[in-house]
PDB file of N, CA, C and O in Angstrom:
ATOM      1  N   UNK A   1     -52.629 -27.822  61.594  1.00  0.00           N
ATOM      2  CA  UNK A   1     -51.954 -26.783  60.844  1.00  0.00           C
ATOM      3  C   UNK A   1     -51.154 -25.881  61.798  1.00  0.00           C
ATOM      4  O   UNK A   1     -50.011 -25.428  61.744  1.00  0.00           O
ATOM      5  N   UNK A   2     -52.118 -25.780  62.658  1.00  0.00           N
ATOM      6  CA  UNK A   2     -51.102 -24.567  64.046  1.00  0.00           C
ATOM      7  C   UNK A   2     -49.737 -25.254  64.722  1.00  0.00           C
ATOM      8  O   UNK A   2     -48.720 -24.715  65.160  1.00  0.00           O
ATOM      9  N   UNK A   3     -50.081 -26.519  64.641  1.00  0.00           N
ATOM     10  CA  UNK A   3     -48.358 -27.228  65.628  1.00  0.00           C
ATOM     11  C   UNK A   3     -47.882 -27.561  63.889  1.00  0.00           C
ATOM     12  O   UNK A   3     -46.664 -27.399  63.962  1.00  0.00           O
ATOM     13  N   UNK A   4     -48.024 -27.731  63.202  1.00  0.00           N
ATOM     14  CA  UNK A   4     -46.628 -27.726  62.126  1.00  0.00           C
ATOM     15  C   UNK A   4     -46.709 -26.564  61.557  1.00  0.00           C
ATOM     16  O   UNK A   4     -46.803 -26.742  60.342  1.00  0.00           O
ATOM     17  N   UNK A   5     -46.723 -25.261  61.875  1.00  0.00           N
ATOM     18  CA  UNK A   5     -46.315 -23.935  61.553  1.00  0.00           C
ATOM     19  C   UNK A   5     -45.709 -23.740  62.826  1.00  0.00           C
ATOM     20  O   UNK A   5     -45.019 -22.721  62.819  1.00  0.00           O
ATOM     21  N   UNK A   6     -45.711 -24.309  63.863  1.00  0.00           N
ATOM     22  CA  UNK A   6     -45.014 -23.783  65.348  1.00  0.00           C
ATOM     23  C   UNK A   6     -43.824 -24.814  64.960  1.00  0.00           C
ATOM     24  O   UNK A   6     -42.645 -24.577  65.219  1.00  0.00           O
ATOM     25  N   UNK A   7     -44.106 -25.546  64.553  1.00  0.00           N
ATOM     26  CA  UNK A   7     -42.587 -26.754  64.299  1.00  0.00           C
ATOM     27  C   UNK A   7     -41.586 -25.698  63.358  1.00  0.00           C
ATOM     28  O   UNK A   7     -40.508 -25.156  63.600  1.00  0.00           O
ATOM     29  N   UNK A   8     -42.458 -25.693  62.224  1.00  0.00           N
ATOM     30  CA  UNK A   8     -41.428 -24.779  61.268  1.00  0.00           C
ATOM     31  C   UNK A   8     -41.012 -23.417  61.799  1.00  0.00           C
ATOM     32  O   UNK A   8     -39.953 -22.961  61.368  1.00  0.00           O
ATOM     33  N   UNK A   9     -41.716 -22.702  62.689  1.00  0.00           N
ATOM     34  CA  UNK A   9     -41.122 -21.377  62.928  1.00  0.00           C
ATOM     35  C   UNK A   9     -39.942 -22.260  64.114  1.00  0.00           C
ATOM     36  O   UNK A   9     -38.804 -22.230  63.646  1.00  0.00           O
ATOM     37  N   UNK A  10     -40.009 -22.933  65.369  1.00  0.00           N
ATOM     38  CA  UNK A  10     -39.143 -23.400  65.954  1.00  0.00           C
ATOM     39  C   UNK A  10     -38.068 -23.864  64.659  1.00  0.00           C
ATOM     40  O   UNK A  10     -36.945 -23.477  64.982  1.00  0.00           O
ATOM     41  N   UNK A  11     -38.041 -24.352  63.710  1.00  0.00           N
ATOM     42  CA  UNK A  11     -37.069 -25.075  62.682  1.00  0.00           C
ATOM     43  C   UNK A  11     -36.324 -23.931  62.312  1.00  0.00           C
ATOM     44  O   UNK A  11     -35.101 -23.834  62.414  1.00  0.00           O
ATOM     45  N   UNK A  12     -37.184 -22.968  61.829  1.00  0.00           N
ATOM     46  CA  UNK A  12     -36.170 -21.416  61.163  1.00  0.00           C
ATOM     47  C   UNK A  12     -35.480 -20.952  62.214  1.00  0.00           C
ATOM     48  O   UNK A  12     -34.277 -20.901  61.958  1.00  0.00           O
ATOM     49  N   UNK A  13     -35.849 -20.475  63.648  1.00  0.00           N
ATOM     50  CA  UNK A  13     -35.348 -20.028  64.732  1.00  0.00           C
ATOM     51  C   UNK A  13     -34.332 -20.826  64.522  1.00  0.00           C
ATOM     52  O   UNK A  13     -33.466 -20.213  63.898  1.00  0.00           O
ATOM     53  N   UNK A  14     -34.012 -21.970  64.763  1.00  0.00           N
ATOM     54  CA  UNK A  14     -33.186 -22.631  65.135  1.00  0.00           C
ATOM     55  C   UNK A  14     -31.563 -22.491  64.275  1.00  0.00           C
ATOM     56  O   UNK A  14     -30.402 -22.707  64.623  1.00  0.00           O
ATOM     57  N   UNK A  15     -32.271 -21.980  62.904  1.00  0.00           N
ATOM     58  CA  UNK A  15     -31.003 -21.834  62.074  1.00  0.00           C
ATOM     59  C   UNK A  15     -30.563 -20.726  61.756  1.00  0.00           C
ATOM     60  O   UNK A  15     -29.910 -20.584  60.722  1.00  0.00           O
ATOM     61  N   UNK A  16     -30.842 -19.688  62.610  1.00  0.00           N
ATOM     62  CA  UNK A  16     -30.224 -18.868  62.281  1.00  0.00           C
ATOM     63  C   UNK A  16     -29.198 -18.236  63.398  1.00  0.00           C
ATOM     64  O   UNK A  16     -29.639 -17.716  64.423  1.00  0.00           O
ATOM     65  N   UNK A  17     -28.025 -18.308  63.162  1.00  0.00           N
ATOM     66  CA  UNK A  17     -26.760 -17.647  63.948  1.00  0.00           C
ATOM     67  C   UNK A  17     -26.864 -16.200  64.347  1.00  0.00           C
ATOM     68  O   UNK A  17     -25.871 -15.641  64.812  1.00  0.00           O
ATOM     69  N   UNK A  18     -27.976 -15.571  64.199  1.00  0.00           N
ATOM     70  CA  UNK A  18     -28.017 -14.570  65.343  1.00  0.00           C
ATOM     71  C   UNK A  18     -29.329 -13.835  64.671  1.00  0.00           C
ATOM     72  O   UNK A  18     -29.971 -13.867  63.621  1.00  0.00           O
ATOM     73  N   UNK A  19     -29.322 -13.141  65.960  1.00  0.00           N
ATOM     74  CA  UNK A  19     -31.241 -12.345  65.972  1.00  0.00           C
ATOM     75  C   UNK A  19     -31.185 -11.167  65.113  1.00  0.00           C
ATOM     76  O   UNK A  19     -30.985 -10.006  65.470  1.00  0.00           O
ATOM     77  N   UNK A  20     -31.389 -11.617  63.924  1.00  0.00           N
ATOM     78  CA  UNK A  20     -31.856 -10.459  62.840  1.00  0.00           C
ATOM     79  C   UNK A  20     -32.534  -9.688  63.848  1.00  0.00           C
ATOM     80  O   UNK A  20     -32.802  -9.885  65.034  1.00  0.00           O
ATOM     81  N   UNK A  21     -32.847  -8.208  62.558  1.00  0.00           N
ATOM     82  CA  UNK A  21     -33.535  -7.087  63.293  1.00  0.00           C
ATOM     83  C   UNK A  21     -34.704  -7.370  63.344  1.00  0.00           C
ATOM     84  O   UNK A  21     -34.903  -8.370  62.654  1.00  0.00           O
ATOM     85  N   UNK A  22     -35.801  -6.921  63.918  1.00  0.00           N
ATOM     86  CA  UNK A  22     -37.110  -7.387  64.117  1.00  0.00           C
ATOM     87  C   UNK A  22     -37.724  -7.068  62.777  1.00  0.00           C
ATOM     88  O   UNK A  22     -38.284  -8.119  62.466  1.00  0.00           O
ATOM     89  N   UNK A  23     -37.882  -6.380  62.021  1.00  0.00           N
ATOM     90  CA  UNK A  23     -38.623  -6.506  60.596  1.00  0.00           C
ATOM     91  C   UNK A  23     -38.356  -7.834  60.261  1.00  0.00           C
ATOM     92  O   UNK A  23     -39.216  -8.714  60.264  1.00  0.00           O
ATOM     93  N   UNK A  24     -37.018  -8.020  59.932  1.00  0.00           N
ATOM     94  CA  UNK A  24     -37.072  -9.525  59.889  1.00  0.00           C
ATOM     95  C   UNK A  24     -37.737 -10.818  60.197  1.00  0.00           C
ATOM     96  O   UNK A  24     -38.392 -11.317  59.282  1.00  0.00           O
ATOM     97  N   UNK A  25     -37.684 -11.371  61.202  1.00  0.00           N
ATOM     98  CA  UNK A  25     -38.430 -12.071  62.241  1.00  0.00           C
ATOM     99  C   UNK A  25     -39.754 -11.231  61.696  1.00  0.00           C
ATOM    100  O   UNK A  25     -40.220 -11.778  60.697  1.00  0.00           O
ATOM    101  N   UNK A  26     -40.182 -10.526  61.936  1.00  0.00           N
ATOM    102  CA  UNK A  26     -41.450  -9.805  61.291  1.00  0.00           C
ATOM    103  C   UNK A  26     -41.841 -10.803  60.046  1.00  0.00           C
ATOM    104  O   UNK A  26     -42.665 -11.718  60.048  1.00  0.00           O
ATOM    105  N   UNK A  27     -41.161 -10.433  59.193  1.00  0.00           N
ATOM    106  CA  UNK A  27     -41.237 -11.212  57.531  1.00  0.00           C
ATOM    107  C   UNK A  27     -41.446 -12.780  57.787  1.00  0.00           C
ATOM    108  O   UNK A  27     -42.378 -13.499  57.428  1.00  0.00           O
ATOM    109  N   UNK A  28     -40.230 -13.105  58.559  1.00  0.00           N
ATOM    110  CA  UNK A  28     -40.777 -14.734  58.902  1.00  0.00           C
ATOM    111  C   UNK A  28     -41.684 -14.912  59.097  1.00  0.00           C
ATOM    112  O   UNK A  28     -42.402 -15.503  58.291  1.00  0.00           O
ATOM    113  N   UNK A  29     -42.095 -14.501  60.235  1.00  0.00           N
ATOM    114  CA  UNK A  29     -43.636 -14.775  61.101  1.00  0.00           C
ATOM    115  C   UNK A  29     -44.566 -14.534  59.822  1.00  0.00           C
ATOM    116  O   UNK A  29     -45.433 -15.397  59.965  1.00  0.00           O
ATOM    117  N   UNK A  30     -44.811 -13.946  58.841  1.00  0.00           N
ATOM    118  CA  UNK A  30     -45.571 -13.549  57.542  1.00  0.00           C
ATOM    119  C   UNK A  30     -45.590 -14.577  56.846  1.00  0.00           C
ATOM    120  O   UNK A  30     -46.717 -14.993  56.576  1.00  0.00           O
ATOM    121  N   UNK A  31     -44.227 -15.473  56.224  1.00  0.00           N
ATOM    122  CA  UNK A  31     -44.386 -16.114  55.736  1.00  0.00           C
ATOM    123  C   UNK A  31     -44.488 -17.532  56.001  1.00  0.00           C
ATOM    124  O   UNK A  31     -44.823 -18.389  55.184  1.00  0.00           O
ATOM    125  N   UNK A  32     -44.219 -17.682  57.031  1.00  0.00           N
ATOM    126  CA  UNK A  32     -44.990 -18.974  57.574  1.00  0.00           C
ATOM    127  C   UNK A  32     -46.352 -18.760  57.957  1.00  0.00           C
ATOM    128  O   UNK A  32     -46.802 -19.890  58.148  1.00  0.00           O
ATOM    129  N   UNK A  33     -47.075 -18.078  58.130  1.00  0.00           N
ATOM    130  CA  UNK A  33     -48.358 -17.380  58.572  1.00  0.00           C
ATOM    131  C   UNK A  33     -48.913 -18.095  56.981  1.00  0.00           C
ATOM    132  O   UNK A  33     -49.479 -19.179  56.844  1.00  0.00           O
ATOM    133  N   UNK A  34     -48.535 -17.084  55.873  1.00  0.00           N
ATOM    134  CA  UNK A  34     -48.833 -17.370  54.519  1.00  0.00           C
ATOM    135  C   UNK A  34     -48.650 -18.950  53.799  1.00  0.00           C
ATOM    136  O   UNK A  34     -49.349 -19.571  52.998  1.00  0.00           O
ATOM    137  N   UNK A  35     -47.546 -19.219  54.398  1.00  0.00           N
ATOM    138  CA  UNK A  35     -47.399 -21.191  53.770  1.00  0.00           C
ATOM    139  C   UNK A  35     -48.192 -21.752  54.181  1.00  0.00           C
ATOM    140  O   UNK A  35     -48.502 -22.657  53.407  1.00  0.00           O
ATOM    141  N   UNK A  36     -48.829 -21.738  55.146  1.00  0.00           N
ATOM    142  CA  UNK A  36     -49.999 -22.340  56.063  1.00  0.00           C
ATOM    143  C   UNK A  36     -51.216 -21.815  55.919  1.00  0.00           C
ATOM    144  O   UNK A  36     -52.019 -22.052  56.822  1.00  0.00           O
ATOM    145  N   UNK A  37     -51.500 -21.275  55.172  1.00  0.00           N
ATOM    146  CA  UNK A  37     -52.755 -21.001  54.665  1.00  0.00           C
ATOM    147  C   UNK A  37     -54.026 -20.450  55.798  1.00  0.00           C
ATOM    148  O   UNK A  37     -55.225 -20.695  55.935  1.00  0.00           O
ATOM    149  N   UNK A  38     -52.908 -19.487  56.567  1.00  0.00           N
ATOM    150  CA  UNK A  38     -54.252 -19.750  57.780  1.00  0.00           C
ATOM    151  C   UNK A  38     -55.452 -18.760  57.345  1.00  0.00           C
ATOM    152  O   UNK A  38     -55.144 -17.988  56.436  1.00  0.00           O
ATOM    153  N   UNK A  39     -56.458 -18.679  57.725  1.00  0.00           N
ATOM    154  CA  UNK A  39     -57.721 -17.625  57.149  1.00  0.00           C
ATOM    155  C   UNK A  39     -57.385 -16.309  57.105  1.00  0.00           C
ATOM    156  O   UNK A  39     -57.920 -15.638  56.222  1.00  0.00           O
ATOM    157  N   UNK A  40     -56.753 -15.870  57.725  1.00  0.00           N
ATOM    158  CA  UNK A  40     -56.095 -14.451  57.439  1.00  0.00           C
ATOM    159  C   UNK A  40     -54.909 -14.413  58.282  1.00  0.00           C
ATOM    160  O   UNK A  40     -54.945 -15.319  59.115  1.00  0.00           O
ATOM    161  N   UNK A  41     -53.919 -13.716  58.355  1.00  0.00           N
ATOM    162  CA  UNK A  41     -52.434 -14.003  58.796  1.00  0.00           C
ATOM    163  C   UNK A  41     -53.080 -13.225  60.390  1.00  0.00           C
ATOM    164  O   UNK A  41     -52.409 -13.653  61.329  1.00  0.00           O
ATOM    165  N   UNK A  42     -53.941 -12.447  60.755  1.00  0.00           N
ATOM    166  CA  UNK A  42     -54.290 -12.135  61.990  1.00  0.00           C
ATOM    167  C   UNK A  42     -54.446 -13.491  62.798  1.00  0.00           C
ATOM    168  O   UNK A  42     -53.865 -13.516  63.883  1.00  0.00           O
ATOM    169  N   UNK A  43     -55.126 -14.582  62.430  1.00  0.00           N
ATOM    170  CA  UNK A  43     -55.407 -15.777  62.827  1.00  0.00           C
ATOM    171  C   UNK A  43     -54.536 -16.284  63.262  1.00  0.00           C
ATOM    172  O   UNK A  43     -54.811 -16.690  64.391  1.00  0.00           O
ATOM    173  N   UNK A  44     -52.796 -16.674  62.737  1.00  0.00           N
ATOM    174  CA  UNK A  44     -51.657 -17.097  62.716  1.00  0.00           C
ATOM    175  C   UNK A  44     -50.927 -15.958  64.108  1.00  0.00           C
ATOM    176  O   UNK A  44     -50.285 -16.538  64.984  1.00  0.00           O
ATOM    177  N   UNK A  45     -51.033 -14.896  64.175  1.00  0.00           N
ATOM    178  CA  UNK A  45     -50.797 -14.065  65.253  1.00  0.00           C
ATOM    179  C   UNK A  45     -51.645 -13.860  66.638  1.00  0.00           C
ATOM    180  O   UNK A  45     -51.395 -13.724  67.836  1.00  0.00           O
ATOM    181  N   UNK A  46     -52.788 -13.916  65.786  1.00  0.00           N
ATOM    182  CA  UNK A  46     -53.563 -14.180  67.413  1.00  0.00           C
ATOM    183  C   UNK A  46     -53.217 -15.508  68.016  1.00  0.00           C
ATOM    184  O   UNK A  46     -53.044 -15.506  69.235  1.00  0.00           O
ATOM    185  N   UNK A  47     -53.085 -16.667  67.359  1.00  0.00           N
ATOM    186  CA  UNK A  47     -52.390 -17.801  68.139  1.00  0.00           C
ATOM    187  C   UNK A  47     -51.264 -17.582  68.633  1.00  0.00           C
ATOM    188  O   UNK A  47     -51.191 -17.412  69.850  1.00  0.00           O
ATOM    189  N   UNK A  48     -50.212 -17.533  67.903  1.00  0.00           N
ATOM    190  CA  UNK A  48     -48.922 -16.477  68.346  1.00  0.00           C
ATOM    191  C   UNK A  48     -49.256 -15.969  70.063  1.00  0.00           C
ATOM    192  O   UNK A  48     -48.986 -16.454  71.162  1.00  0.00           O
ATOM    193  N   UNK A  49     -49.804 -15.041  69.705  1.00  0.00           N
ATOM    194  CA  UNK A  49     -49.930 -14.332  71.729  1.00  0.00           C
ATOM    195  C   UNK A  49     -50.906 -15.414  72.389  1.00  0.00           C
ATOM    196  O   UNK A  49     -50.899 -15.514  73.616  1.00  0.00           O
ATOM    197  N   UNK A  50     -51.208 -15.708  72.113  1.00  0.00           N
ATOM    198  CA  UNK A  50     -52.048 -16.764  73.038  1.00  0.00           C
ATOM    199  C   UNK A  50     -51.185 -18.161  73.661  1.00  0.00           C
ATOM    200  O   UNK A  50     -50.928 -18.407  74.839  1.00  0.00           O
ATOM    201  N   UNK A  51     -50.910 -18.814  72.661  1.00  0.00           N
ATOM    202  CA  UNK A  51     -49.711 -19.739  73.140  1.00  0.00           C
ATOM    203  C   UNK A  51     -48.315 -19.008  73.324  1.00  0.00           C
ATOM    204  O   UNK A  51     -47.999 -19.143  74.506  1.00  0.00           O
ATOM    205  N   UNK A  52     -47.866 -18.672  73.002  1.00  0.00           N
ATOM    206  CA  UNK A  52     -46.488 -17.932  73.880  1.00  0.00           C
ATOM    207  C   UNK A  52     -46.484 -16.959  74.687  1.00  0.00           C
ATOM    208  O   UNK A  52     -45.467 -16.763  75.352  1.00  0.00           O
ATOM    209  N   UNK A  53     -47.757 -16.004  74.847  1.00  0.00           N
ATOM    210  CA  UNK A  53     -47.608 -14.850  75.842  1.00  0.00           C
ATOM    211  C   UNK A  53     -48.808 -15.469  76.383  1.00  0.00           C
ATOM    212  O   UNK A  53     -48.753 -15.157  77.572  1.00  0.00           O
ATOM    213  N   UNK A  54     -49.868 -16.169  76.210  1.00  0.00           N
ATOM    214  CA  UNK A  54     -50.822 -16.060  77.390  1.00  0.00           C
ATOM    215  C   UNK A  54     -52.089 -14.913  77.108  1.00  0.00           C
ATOM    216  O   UNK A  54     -52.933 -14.652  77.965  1.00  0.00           O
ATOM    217  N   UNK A  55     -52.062 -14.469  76.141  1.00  0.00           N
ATOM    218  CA  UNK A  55     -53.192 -13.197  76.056  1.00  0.00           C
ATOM    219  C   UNK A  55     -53.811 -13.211  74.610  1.00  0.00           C
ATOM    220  O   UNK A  55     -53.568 -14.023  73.717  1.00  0.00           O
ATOM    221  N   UNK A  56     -54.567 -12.256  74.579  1.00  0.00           N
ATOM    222  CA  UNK A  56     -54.981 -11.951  72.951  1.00  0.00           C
ATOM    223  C   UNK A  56     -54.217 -11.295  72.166  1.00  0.00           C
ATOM    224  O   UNK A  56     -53.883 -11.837  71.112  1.00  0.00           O
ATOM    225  N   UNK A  57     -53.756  -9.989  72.475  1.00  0.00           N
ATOM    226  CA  UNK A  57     -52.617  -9.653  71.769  1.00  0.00           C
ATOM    227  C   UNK A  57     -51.501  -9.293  72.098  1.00  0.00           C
ATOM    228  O   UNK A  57     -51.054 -10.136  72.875  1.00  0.00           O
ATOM    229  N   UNK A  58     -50.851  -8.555  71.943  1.00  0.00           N
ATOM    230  CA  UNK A  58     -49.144  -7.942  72.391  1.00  0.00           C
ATOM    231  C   UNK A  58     -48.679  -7.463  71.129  1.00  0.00           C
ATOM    232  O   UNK A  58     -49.267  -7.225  70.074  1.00  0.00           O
ATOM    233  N   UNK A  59     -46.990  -7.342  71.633  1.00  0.00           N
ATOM    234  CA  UNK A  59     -46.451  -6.542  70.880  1.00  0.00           C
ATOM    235  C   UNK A  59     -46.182  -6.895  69.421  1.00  0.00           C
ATOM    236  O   UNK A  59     -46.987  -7.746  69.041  1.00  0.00           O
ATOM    237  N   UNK A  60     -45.234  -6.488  68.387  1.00  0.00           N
ATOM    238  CA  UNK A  60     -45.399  -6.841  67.014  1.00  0.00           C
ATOM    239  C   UNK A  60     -44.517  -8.142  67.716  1.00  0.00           C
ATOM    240  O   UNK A  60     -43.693  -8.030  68.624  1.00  0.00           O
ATOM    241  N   UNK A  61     -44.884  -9.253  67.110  1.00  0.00           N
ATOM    242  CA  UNK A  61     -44.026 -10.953  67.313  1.00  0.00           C
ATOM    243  C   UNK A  61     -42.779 -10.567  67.555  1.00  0.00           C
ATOM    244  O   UNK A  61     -42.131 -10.689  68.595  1.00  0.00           O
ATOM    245  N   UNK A  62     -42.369  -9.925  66.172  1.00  0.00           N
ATOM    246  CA  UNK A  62     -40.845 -10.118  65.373  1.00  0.00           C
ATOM    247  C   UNK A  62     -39.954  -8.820  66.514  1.00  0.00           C
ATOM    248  O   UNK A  62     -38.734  -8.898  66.661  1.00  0.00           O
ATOM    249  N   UNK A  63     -40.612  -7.940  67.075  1.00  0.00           N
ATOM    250  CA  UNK A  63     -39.518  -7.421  67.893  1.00  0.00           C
ATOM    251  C   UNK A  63     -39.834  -7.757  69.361  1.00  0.00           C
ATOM    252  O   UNK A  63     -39.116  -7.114  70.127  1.00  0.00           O
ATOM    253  N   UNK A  64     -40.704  -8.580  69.969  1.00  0.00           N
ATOM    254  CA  UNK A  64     -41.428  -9.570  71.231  1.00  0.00           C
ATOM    255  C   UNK A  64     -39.502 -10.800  70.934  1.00  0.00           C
ATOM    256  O   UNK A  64     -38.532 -10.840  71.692  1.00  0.00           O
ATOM    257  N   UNK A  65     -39.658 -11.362  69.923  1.00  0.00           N
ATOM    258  CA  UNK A  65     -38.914 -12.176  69.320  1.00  0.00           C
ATOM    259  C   UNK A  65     -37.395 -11.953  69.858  1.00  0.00           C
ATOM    260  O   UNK A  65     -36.699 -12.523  70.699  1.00  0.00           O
ATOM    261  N   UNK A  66     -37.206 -10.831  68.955  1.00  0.00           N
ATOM    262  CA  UNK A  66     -35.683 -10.121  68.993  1.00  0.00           C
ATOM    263  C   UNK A  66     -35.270  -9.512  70.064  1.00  0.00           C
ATOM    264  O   UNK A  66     -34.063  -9.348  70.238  1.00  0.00           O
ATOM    265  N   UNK A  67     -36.325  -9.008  71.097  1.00  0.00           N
ATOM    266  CA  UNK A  67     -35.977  -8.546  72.149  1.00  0.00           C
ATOM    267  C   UNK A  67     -35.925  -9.708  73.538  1.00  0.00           C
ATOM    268  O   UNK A  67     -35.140  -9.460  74.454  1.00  0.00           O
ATOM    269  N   UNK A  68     -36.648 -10.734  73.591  1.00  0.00           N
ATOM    270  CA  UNK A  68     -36.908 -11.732  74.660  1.00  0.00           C
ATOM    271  C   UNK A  68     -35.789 -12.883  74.246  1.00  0.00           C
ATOM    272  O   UNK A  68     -35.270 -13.616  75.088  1.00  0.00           O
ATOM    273  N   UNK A  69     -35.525 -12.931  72.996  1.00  0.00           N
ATOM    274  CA  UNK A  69     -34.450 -13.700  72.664  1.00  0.00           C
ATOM    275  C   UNK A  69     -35.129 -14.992  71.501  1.00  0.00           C
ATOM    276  O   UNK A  69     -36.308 -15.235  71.245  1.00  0.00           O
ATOM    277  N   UNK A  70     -33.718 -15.722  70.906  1.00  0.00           N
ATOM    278  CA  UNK A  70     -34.154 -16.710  69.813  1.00  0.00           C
ATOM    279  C   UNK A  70     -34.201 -17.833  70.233  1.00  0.00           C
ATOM    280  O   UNK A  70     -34.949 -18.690  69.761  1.00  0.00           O
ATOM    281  N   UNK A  71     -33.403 -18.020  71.198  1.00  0.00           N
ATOM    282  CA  UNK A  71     -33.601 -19.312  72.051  1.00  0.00           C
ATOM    283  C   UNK A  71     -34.348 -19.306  72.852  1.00  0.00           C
ATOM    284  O   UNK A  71     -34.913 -20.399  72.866  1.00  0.00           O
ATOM    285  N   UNK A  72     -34.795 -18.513  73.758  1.00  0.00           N
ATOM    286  CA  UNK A  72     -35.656 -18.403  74.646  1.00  0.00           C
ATOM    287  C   UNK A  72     -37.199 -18.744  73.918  1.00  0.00           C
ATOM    288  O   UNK A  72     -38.026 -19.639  74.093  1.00  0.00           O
ATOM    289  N   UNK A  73     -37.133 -17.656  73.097  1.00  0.00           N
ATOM    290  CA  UNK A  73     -38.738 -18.430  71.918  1.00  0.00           C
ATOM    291  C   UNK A  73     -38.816 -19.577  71.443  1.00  0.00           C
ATOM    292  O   UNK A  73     -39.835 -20.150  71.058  1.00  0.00           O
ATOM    293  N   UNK A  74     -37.465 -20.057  71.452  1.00  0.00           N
ATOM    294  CA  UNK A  74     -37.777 -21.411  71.206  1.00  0.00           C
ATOM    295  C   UNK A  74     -38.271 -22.484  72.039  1.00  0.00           C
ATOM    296  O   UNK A  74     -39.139 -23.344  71.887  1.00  0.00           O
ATOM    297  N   UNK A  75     -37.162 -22.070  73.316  1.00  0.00           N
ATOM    298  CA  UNK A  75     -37.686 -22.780  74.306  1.00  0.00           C
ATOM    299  C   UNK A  75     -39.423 -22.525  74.613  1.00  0.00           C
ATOM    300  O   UNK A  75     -40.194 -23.479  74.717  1.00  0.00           O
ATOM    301  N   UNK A  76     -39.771 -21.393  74.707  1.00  0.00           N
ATOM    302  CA  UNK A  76     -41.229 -21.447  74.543  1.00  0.00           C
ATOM    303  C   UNK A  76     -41.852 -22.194  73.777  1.00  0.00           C
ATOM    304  O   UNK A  76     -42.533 -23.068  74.313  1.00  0.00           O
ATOM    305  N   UNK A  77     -41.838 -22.128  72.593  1.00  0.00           N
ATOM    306  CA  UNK A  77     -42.117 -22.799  71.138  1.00  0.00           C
ATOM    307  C   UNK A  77     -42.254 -24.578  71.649  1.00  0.00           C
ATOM    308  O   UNK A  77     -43.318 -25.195  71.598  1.00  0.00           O
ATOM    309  N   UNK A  78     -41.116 -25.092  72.061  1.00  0.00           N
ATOM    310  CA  UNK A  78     -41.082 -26.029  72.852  1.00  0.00           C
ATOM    311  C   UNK A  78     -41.981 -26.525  73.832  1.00  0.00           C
ATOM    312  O   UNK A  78     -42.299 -27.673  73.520  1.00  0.00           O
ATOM    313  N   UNK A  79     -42.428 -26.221  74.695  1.00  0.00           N
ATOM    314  CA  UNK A  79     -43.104 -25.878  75.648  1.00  0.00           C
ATOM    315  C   UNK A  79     -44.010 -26.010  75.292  1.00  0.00           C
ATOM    316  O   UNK A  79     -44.428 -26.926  75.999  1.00  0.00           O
ATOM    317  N   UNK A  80     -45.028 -25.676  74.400  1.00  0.00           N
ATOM    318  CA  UNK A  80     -46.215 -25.471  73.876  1.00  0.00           C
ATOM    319  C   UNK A  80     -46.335 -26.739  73.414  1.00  0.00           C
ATOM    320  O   UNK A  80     -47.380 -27.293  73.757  1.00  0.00           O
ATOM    321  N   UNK A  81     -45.152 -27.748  72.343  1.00  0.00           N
ATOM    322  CA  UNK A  81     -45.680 -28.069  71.877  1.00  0.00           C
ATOM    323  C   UNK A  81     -45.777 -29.483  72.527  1.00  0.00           C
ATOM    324  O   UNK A  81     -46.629 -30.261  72.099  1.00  0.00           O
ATOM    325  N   UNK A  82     -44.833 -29.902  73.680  1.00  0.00           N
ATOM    326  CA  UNK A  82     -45.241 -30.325  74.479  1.00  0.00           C
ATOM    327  C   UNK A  82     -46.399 -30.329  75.274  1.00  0.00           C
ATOM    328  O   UNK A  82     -47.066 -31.360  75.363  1.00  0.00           O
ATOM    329  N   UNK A  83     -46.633 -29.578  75.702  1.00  0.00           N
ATOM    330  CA  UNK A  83     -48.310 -29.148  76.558  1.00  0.00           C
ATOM    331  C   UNK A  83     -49.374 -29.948  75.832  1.00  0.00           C
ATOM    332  O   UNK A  83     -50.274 -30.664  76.270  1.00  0.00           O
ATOM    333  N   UNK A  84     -48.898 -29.518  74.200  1.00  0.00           N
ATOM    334  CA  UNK A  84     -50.201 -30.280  73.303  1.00  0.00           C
ATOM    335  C   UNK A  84     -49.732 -31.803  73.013  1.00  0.00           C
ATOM    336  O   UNK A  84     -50.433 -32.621  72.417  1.00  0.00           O
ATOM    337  N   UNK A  85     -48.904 -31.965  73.342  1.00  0.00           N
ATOM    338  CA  UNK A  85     -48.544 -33.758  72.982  1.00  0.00           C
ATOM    339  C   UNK A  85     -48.989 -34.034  74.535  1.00  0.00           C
ATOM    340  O   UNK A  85     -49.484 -35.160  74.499  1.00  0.00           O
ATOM    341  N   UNK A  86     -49.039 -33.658  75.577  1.00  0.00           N
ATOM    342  CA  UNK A  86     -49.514 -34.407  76.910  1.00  0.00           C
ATOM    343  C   UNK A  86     -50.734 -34.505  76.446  1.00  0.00           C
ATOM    344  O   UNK A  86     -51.226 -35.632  76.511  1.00  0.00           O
ATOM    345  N   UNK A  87     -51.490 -33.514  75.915  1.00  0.00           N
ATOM    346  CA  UNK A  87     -52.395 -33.363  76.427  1.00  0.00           C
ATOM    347  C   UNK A  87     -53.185 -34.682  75.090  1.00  0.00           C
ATOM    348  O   UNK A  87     -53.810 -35.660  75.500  1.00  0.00           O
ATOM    349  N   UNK A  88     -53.068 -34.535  74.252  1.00  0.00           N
ATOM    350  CA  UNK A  88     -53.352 -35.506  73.347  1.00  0.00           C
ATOM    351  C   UNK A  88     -53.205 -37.101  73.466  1.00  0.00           C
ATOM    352  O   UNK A  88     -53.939 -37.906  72.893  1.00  0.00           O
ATOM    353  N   UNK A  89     -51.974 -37.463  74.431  1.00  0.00           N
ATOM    354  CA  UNK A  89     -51.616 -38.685  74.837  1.00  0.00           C
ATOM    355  C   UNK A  89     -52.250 -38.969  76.387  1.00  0.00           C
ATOM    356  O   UNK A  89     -51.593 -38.606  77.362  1.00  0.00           O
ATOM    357  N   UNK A  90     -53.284 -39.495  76.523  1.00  0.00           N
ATOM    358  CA  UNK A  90     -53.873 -39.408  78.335  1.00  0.00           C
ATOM    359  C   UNK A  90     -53.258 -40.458  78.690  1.00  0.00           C
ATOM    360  O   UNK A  90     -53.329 -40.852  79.854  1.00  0.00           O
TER     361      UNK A  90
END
C-alpha cells in the first residue's frame, strides 16, 4: 500500500506545471493519504518523513514540498522506490 501511494503521489507531482502553494500539496498529501486507506492519515505522514527526510517527523509535507522543490521530491520519491525494488530483488 505504501509504494503505490508513493507511485501515485510521484504520478500527481509529475503533472503538475508548477508548485502550487503549500496548502495545496498539503490537500494532496491528504488525499492520497485517504485513497489508501492508511490507519490514520498520521501513519501516511510518518512514512512520509521517514523515507524522504530520514526522521520521525518534520515540517508540514506540503510546504517541505513547495519549498525543496517538485522535481527534486520526485527525484526523492524515486530513490526510495528504487532502494525498495533492490532490496526485494537479491
Amino acid at each position: 500500500m505504501e509504494e503505490m501511494a508513493l507511485k501515485d503521489l510521484l504520478e500527481a507531482l509529475g503533472s503538475m506545471k508548477m508548485t502550487p502553494e503549500p496548502d495545496k500539496l498539503q490537500e494532496l498529501l491528504y488525499e492520497i493519504g485517504k485513497r489508501y486507506s492508511f490507519a490514520d492519515l498520521r501513519a501516511w505522514f510518518h512514512n512520509l518523513y521517514q523515507l524522504l527526510l530520514g526522521q520521525e517527523e518534520g515540517p508540514r509535507m506540503g510546504s517541505f514540498i513547495s519549498l525543496y522543490g517538485i522535481e527534486e521530491t520526485r527525484i526523492l520519491i524515486q530513490e526510495v522506490l528504487q532502494q525498495k525494488k533492490s532490496r526485494m530483488s537479491f
